[in-house]
N, CA, C and O atoms as a DFTB+ gen file, in Angstrom:
440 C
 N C O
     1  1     -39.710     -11.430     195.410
     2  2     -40.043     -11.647     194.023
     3  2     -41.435     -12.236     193.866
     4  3     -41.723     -12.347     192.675
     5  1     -42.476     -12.686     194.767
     6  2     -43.157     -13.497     194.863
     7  2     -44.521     -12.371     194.680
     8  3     -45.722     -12.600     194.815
     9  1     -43.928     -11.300     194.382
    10  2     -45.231     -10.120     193.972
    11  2     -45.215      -9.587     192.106
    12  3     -45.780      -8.818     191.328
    13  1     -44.359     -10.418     192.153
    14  2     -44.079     -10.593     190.439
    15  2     -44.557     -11.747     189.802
    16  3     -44.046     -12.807     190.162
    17  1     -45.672     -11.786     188.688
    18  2     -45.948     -13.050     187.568
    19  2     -44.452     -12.910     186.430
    20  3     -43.566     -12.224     185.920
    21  1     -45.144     -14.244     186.610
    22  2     -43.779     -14.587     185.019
    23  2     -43.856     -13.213     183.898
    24  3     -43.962     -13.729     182.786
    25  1     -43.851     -12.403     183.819
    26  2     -44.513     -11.317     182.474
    27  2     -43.558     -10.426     183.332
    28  3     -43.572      -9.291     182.853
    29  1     -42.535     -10.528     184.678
    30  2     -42.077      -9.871     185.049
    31  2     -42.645      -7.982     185.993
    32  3     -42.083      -7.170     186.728
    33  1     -44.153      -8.139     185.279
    34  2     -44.727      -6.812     186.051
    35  2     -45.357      -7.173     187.349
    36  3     -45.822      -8.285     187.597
    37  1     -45.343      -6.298     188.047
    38  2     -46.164      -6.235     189.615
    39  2     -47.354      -6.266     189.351
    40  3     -47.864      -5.838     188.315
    41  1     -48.056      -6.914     190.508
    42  2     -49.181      -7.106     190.757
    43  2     -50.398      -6.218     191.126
    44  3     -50.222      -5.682     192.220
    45  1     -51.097      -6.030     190.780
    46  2     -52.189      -5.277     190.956
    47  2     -52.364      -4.538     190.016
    48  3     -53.355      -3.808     190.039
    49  1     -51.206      -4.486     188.588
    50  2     -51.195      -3.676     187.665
    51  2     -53.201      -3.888     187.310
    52  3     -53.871      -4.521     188.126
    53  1     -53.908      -3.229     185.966
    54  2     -55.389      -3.390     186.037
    55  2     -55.078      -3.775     184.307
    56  3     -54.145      -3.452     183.572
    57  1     -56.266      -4.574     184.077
    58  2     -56.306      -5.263     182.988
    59  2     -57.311      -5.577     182.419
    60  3     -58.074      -5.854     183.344
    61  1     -58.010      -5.771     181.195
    62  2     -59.093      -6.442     180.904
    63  2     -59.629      -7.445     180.449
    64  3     -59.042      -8.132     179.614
    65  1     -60.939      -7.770     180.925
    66  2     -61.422      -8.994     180.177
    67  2     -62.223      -9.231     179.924
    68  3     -63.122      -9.234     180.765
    69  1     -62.523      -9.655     178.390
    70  2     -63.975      -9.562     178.143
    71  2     -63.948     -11.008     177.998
    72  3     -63.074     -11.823     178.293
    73  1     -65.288     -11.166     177.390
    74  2     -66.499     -12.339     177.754
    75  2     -67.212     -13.115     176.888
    76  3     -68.384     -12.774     176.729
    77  1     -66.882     -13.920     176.381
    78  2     -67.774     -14.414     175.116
    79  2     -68.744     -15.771     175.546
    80  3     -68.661     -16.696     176.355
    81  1     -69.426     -15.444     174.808
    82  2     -70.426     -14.919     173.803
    83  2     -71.519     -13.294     174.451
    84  3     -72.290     -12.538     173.861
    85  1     -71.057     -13.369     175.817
    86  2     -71.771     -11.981     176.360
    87  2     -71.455     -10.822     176.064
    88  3     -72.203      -9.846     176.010
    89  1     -70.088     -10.883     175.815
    90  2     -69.315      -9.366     175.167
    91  2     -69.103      -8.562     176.104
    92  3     -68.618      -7.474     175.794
    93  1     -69.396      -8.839     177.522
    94  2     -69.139      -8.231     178.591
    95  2     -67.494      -8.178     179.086
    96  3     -66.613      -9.033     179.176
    97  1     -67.559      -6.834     179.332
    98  2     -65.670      -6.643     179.519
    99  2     -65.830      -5.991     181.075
   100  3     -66.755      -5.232     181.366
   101  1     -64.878      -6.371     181.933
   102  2     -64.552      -6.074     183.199
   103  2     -63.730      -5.575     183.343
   104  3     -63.076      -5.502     182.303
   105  1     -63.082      -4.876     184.550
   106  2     -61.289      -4.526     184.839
   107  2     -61.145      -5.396     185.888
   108  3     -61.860      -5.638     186.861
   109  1     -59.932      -5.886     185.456
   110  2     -59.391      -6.977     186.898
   111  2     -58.055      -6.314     187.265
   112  3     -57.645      -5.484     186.453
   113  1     -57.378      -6.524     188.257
   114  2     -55.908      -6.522     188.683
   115  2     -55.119      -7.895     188.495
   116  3     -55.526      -9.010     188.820
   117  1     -54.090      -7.622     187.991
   118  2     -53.240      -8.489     187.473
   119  2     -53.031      -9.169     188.920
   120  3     -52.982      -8.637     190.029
   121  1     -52.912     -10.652     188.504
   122  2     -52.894     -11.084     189.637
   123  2     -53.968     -12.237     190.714
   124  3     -53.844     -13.173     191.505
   125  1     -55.347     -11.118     189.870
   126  2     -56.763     -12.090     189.797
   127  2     -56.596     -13.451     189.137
   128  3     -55.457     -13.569     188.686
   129  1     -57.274     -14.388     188.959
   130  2     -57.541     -15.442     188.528
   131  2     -58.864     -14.942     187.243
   132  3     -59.685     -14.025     187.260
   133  1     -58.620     -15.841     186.393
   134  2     -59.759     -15.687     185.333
   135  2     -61.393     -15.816     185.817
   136  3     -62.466     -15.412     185.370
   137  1     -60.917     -16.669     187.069
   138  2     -62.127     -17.112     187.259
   139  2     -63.168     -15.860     188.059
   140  3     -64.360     -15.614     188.247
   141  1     -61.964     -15.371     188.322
   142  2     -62.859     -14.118     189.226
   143  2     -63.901     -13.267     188.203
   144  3     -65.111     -13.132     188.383
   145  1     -63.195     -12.790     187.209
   146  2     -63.547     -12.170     186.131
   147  2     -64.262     -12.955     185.364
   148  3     -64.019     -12.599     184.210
   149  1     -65.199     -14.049     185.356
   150  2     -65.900     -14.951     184.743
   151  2     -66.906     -14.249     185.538
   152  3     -67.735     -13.462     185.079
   153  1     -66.707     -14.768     187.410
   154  2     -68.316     -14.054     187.991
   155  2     -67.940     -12.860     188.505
   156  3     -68.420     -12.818     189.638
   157  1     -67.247     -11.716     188.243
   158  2     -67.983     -10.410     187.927
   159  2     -68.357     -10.139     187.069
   160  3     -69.073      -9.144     187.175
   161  1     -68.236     -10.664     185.745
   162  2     -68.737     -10.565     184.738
   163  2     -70.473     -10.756     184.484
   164  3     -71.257     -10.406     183.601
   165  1     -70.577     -11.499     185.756
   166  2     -72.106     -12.093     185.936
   167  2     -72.260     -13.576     185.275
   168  3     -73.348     -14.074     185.563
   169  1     -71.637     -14.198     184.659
   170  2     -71.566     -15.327     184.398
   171  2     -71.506     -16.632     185.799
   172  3     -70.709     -16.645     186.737
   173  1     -72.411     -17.434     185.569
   174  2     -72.764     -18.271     187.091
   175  2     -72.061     -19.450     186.378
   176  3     -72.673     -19.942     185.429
   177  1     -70.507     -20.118     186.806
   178  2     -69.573     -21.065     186.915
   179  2     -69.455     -21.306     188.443
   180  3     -69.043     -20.444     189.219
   181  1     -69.801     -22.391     188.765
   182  2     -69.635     -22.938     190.081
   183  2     -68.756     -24.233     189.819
   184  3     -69.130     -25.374     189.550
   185  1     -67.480     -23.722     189.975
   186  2     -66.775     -25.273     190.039
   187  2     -67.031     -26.296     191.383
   188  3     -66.652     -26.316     192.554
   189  1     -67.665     -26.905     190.747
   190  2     -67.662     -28.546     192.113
   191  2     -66.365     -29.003     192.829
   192  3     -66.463     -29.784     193.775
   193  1     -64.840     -28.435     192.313
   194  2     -63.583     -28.913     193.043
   195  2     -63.464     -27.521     193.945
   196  3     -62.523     -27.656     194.726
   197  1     -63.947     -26.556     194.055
   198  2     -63.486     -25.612     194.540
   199  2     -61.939     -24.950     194.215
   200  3     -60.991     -24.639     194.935
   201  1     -62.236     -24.894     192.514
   202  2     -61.120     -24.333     192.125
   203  2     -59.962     -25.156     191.923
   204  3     -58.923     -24.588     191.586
   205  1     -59.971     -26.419     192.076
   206  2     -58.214     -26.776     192.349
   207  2     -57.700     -27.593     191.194
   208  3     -56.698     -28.304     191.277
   209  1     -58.665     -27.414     189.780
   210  2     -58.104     -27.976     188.668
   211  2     -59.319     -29.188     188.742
   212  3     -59.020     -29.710     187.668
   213  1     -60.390     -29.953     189.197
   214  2     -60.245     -31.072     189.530
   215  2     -61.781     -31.631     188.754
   216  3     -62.195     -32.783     188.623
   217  1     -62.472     -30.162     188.270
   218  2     -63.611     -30.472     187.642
   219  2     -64.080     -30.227     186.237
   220  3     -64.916     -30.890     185.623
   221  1     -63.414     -29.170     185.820
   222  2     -63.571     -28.728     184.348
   223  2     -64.658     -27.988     184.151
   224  3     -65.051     -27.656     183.033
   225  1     -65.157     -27.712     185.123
   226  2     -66.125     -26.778     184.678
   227  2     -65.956     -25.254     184.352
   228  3     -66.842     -24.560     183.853
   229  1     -64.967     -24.915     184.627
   230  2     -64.529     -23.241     184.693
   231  2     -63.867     -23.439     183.140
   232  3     -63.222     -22.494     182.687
   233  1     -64.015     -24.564     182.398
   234  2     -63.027     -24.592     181.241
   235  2     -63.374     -23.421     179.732
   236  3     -64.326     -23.560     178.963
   237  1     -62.445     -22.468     179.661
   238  2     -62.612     -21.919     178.645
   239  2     -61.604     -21.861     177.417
   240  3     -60.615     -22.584     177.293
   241  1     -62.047     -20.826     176.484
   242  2     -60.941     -21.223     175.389
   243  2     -60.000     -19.498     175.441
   244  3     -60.715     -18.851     176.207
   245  1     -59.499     -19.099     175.255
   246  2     -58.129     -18.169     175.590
   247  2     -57.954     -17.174     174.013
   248  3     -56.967     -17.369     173.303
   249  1     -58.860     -16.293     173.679
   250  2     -59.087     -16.151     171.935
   251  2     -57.682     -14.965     171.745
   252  3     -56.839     -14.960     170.848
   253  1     -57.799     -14.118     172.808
   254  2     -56.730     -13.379     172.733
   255  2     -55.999     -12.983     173.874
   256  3     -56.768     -12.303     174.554
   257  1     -54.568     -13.096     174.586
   258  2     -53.957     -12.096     175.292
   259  2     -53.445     -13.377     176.021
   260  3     -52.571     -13.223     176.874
   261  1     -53.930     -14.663     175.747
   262  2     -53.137     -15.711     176.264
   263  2     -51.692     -16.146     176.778
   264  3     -51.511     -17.031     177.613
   265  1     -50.780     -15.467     176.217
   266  2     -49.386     -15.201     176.197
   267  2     -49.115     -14.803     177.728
   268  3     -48.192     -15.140     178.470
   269  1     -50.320     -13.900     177.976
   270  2     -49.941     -13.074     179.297
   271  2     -50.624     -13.660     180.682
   272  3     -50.343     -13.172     181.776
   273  1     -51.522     -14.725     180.529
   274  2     -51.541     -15.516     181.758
   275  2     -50.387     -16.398     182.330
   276  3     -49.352     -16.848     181.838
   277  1     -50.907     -16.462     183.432
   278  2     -49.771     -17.573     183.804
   279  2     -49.452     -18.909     183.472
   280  3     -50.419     -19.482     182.970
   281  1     -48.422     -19.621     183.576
   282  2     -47.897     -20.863     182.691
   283  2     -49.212     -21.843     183.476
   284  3     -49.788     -21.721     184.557
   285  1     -49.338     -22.854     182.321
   286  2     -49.983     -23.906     182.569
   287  2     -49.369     -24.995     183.802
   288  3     -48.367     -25.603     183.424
   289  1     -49.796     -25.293     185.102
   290  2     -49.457     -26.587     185.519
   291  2     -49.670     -27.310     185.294
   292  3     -50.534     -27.495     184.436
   293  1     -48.859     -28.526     186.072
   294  2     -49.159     -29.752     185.939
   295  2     -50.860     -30.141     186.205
   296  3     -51.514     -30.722     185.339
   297  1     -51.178     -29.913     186.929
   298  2     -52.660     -29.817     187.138
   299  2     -53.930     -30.436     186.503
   300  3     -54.670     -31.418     186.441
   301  1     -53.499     -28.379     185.805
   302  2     -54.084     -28.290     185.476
   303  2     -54.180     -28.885     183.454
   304  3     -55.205     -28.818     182.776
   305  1     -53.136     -29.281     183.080
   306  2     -52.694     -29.885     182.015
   307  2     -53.164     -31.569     182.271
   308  3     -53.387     -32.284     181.294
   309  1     -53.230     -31.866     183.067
   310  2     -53.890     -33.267     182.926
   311  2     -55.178     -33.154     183.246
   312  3     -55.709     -34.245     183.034
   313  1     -56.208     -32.108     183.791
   314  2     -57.548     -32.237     183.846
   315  2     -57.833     -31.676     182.025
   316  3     -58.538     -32.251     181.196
   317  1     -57.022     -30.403     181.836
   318  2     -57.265     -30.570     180.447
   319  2     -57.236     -31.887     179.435
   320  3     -58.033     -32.133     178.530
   321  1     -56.593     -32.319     179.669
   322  2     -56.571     -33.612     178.831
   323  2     -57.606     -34.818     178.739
   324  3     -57.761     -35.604     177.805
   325  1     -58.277     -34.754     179.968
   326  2     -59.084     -35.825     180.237
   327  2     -60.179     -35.238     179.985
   328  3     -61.148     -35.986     179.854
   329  1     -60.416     -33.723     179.830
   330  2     -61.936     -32.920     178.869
   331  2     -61.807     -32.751     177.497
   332  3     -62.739     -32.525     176.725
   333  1     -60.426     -32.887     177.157
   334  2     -60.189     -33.052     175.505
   335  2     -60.199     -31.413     175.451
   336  3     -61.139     -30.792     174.954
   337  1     -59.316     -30.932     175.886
   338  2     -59.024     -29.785     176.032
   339  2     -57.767     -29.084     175.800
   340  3     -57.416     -28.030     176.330
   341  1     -57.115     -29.803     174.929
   342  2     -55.764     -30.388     174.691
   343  2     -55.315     -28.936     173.463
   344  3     -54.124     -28.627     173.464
   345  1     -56.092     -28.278     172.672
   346  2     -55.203     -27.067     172.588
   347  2     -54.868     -25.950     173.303
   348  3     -55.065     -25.759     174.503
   349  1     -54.340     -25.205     172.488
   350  2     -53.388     -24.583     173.104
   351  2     -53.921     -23.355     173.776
   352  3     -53.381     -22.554     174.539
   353  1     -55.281     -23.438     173.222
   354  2     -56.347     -22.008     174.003
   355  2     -56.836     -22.209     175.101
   356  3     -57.119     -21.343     175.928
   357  1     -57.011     -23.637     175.226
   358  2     -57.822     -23.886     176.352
   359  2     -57.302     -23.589     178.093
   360  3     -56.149     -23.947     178.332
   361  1     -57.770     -23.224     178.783
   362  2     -57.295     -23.230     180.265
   363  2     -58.730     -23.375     181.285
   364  3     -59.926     -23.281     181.010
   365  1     -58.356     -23.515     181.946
   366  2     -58.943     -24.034     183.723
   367  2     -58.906     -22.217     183.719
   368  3     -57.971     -21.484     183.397
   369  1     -60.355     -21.836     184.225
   370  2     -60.215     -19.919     184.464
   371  2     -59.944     -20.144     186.239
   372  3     -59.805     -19.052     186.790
   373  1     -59.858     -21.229     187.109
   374  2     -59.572     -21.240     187.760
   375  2     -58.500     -21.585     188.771
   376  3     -58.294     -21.765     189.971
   377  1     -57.811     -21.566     187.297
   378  2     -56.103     -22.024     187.143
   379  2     -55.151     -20.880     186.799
   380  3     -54.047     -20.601     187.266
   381  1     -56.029     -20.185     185.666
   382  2     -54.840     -18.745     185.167
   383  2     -55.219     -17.384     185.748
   384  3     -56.296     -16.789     185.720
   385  1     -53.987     -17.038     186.305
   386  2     -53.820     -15.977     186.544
   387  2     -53.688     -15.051     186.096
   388  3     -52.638     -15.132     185.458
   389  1     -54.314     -13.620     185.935
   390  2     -53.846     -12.723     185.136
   391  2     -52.389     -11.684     184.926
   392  3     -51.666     -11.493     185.903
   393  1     -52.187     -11.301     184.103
   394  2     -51.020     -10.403     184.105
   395  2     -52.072      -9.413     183.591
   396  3     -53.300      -9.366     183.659
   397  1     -50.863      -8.430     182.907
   398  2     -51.003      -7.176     182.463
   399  2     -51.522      -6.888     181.275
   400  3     -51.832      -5.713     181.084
   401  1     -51.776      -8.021     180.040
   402  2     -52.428      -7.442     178.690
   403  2     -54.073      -8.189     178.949
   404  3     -54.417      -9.134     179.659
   405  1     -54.497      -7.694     178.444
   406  2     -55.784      -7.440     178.300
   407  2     -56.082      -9.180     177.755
   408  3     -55.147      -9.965     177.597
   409  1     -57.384      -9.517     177.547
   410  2     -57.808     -11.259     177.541
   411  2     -59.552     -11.214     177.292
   412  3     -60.445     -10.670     177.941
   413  1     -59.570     -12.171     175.862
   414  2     -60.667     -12.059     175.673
   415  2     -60.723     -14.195     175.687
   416  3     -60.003     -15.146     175.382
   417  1     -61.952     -13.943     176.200
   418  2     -61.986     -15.716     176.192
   419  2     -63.335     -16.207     176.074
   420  3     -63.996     -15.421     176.752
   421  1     -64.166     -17.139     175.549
   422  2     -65.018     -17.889     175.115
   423  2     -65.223     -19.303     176.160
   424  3     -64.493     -20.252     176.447
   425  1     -66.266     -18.989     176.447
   426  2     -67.006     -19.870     177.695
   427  2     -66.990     -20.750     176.664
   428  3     -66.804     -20.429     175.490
   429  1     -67.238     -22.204     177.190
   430  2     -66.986     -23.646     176.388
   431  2     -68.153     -24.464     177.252
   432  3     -68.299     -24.677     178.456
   433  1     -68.729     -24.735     176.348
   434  2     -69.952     -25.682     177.021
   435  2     -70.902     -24.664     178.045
   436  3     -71.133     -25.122     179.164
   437  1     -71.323     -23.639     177.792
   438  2     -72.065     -22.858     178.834
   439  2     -73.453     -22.163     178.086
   440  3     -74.228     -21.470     178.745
């Protein structure tokens, strides 16, 4: 089961994501991380934790298709909190995983 996201579809399904304020849209495989699709997108995010929730810099806001990433951790829900990142759009791109619907999201502070 461990080749299945919560959204119940397999992995590698292909998906999109575009890019705001660049408007740049990519194809990812379900399964990717947001963050991947931040730098193919060409966007330069270098998180200082190496990904593990711990810096906030990958922090974006989630405008559409949010439903279909993966659930928020613990984590990553308390680094949100301490950036004031506390709605419900916001995520760590180096926290959510993609599924299968498509995701448009807005760089925050970039």
């Amino acid at each position: 089961m461990a080749s299945y996201l919560r959204t119940g579809i397999r992995r590698n399904a292909k998906t999109w994501v575009t890019v705001l304020p660049s408007g740049k849209t990519v194809e990812m495989a379900s399964g990717d991380r947001l963050l991947d699709a931040l730098l193919l997108a060409g966007d330069v995010i270098t998180p200082h934790c190496g990904g593990r929730a711990r810096c906030g810099v990958c922090h974006v806001l989630v405008l559409q298709g949010g439903r279909g990433l993966s659930k928020v951790r613990k984590d990553e829900r308390e680094r949100l909190a301490q950036i004031g990142g506390r709605a419900s759009q916001s995520r760590l791109s180096c926290q959510a995983v993609l599924g299968i619907h498509s995701v448009t999201i807005q760089l925050v502070n970039h």
